[in-house]
Structures are given as structure tokens and as C-alpha cells.
C-alpha positions in Angstrom: 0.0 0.0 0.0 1.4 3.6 -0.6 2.9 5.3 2.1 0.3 8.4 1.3 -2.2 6.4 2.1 -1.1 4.7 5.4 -0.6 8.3 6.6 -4.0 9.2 5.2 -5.6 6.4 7.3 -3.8 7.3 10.1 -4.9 10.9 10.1 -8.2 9.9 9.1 -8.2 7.8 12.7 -7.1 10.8 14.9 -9.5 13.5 13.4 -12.6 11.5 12.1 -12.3 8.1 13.8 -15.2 6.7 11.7 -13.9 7.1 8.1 -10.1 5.8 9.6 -11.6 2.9 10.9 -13.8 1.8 7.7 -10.5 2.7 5.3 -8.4 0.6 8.3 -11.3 -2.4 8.1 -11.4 -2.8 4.4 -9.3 -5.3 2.8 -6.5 -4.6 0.6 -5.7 -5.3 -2.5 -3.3 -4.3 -5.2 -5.5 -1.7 -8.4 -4.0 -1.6 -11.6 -6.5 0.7 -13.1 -5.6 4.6 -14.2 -7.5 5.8 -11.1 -6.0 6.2 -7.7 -8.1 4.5 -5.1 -11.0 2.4 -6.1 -13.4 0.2 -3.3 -14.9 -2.9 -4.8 -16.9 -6.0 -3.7 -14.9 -9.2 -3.8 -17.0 -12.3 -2.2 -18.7 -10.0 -0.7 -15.9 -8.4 1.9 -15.3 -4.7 0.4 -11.9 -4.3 -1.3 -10.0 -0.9 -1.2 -7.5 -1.0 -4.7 -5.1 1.5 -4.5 -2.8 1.7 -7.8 1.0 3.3 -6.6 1.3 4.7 -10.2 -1.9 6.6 -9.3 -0.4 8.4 -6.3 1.7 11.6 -6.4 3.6 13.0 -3.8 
């Protein structure tokens, strides 16, 4: 996962505890789409796909 959006997560926990903590419970899986961040439904269990070469510094 990008470093970006570890620190987003953990931001996300200190100042609105309820988005950090659905971003922190969704599974992770590697996106290899043009877009940034996606959410999906794999099984069932949502998925949040992040693509690196989405994500600028």
C-alpha cells in the first residue's frame, strides 16, 4: 500500500475516527486501473485497490 495512504488512514483515525476505521477495516488489494483508489466488492468483503502509479507525492 502507498505510504500516502497509510498516513492518510492514520490521520483519518485521529480527526474523524469513523472514516479511519472503515478505510483501516477494508481489505487490501493491489488496483492496476488509471485511477488512484477504487473500493470494490470481492466475495462479498469490500476491497479498497489502491494503484502506486496513481499516487503523487
Amino acid at each position: 500500500m502507498p505510504r500516502i495512504l497509510e498516513n492518510a488512514i492514520v490521520r483519518l483515525l485521529k480527526e474523524r475516527p469513523f472514516y479511519g476505521w472503515l478505510l483501516a477495516g477494508l481489505r487490501k488489494s493491489a488496483g492496476s486501473s488509471g485511477f488512484p483508489l477504487g473500493v470494490t466488492f470481492r466475495e462479498g468483503i469490500p476491497t479498497l485497490l489502491p494503484s502506486a502509479k496513481g499516487f503523487r507525492p
